[in-house]
C-alpha positions in Angstrom: -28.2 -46.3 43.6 -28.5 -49.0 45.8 -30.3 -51.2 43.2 -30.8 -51.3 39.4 -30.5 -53.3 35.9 -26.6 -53.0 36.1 -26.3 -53.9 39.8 -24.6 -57.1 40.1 -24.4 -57.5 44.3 -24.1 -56.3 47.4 -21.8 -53.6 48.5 -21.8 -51.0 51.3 -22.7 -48.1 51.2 -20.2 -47.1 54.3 -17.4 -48.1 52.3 -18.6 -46.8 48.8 -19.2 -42.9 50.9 -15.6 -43.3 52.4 -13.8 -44.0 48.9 -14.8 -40.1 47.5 -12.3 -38.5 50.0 -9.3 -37.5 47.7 -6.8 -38.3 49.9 -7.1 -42.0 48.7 -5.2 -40.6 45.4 -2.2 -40.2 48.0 -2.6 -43.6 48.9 -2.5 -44.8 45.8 0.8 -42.7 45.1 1.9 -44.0 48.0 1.2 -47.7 47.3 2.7 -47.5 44.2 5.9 -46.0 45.2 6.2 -48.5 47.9 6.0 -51.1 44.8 9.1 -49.4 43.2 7.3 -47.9 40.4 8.6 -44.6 39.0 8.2 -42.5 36.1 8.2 -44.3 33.0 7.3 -47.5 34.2 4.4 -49.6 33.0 1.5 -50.5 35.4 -1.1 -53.0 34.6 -4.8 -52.2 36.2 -8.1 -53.7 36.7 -11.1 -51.4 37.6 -15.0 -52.0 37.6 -17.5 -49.6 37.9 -17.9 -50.7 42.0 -15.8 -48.0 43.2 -15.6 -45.2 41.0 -13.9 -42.9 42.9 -11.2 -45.0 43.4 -10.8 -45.7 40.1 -10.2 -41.9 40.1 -7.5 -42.3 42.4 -5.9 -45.2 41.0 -5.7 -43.0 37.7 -4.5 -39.8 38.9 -1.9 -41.3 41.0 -0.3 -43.2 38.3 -0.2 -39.9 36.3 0.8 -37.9 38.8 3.6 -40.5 38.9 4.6 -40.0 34.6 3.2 -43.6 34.5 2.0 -45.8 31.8 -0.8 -48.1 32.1 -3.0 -51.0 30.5 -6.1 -51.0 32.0 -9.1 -53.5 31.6 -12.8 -52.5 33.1 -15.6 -54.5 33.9 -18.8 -52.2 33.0 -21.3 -53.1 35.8 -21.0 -51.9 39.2 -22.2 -53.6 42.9 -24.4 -51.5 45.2 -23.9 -47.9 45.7 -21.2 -47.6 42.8 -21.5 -46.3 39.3 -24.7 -48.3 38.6 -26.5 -45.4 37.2 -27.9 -46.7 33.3 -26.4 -44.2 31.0 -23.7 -43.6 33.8 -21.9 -46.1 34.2 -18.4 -46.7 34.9 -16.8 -46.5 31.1 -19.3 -43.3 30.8 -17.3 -41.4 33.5 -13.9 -42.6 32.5 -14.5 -41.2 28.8 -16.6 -37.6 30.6 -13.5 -36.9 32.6 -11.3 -37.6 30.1 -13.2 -35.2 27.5 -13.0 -32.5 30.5 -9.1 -32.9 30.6 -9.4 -34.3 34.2 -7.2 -37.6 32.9 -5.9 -39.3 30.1 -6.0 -42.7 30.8 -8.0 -44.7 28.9 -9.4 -48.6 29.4 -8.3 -51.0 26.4 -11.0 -53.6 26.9 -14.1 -53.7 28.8 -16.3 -56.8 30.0 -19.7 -56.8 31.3 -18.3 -58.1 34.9 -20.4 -59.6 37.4 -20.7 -63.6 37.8 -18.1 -65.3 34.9 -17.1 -61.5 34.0 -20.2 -61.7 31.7 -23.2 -60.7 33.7 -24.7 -64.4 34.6 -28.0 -63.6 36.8 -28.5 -60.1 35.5 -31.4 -58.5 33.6 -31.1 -58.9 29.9 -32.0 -55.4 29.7 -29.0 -54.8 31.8 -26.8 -56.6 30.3 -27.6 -54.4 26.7 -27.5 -51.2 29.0 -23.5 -52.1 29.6 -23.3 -53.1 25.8 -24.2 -49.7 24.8 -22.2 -48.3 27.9 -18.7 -50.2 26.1 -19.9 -48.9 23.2 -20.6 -45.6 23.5 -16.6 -45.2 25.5 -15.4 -46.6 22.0 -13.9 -49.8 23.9 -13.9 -53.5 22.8 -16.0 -55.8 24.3 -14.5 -59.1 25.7 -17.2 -61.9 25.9 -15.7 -64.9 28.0 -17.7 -68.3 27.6 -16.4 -69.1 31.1 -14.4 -68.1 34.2 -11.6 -69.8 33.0 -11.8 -68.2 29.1 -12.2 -64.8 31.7 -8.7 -65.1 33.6 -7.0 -66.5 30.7 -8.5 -63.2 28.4 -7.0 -60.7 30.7 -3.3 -62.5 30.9 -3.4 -62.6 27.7 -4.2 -58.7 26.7 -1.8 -57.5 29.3 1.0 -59.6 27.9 -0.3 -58.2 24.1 -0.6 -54.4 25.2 3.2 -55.0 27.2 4.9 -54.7 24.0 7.9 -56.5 25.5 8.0 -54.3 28.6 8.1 -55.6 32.0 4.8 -54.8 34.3 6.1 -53.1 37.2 3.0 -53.7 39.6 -0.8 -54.7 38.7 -3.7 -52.4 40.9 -7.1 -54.0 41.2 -9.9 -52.1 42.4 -13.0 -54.2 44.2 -12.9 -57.8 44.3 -13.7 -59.2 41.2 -13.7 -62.6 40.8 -11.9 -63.2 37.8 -8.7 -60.6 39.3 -8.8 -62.5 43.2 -10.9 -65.5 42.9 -14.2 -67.0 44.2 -15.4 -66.9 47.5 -12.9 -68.8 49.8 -9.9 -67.7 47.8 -10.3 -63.8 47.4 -10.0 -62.8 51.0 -6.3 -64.8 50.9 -5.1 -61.8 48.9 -5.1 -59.0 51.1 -5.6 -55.4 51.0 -2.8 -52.8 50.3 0.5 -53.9 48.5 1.3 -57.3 48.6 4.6 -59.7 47.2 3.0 -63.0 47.6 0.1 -64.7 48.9 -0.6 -68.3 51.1 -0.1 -71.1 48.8 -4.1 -71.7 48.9 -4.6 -68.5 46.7 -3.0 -70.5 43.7 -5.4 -73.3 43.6 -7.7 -71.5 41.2 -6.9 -69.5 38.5 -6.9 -65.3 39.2 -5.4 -62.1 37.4 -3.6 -61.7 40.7 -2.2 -64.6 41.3 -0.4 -64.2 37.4 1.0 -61.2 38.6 2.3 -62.1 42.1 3.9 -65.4 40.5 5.6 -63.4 38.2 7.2 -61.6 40.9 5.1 -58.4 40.2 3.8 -57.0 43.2 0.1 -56.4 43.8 -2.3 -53.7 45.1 -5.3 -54.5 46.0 -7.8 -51.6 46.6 -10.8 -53.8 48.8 -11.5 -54.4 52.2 -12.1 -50.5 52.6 -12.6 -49.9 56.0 -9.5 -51.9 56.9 -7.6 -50.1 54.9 
């Protein structure tokens, strides 16, 4: 839809059409190859419900791969992306996942949006993605701020790790708790990246973790370009 209760801003609907073609699951294989992951390894992921059909990529291409993942979602969706109440993002991961179509499965799920917890939105939207977490049998995570929202990721990929070393973190859309505010997400760029200019690291950001880990990034935004 281009607008309703779980909408939380703009997006194109260009970009959104151009994601269902499948052979963005090769691009994903290919991405993730090119970041030395192989079968086995462990891949930590961030989805939302902006661009589900990458998120579909993303997924089957770390299976195809013999991957494992950790993967946290953010329920709520911009324009044109699974922002259909009853039909959101967490509803189609657990649908295709009943149908046998993947496996993967996310560990925790936020609201998203503004602070990853919906500022701005309809109350009534806000429940609608409640019930959506609820109903894919997924914890909520409920940050009192931006900060409290970077900080609760790191923290869940380095519990779900079990002592094993991320090989490479994917990030589909551009939320702001995985690249940053406006004025620091468009310094991580799009595709697979090892680093990032120094001005990325002024705020705190999912991606920025990773990359100063050493743990290369791939960031699924900036469609057309890519």
């Amino acid at each position: 839809l281009e607008n309703s209760i779980i909408t939380t801003n703009q997006g194109g609907r260009q970009a959104k059409q151009t994601t269902v073609n499948p052979n963005w699951a090769a691009v994903a294989v290919k991405l993730l190859a090119d970041a030395g992951v192989q079968e086995g390894d462990l891949v930590a992921v961030t989805v939302s419900g902006s661009f589900p059909a990458l998120n579909l990529a993303v997924y089957s291409a770390i299976e195809a791969l013999g991957a494992d993942a950790v993967i946290i979602a953010s329920a709520s969706s911009s324009q044109w992306g699974a922002n259909v109440p009853e039909l959101a993002w967490l509803d189609m991961e657990r649908e295709l996942r009943r149908a046998g179509v993947i496996s993967l499965k996310s560990v925790y799920a936020s609201i998203g949006g503004i602070e990853d917890r919906g500022v701005g939105m309809p109350r009534e939207g806000i429940q609608s993605l409640r019930e959506s977490i609820q109903r894919a049998g997924i914890p909520l995570l409920e940050p009192a701020n931006y900060q409290e929202a970077v900080a609760n990721r790191i923290a869940i990929f380095r519990e779900y790790s079990a002592e094993r070393h991320y090989q490479a973190f994917v990030n589909v859309g551009g939320g702001a708790t995985i690249v940053g505010p406006p004025g620091i997400d468009d310094l991580f760029r799009s595709g697979l990246q090892h680093d990032a200019p120094a001005r990325a690291f002024a705020v705190d950001t999912v991606m920025g973790y990773f990359l100063q880990e050493n743990i290369p990034g791939i960031h699924f935004s900036g469609v057309k370009n890519m």
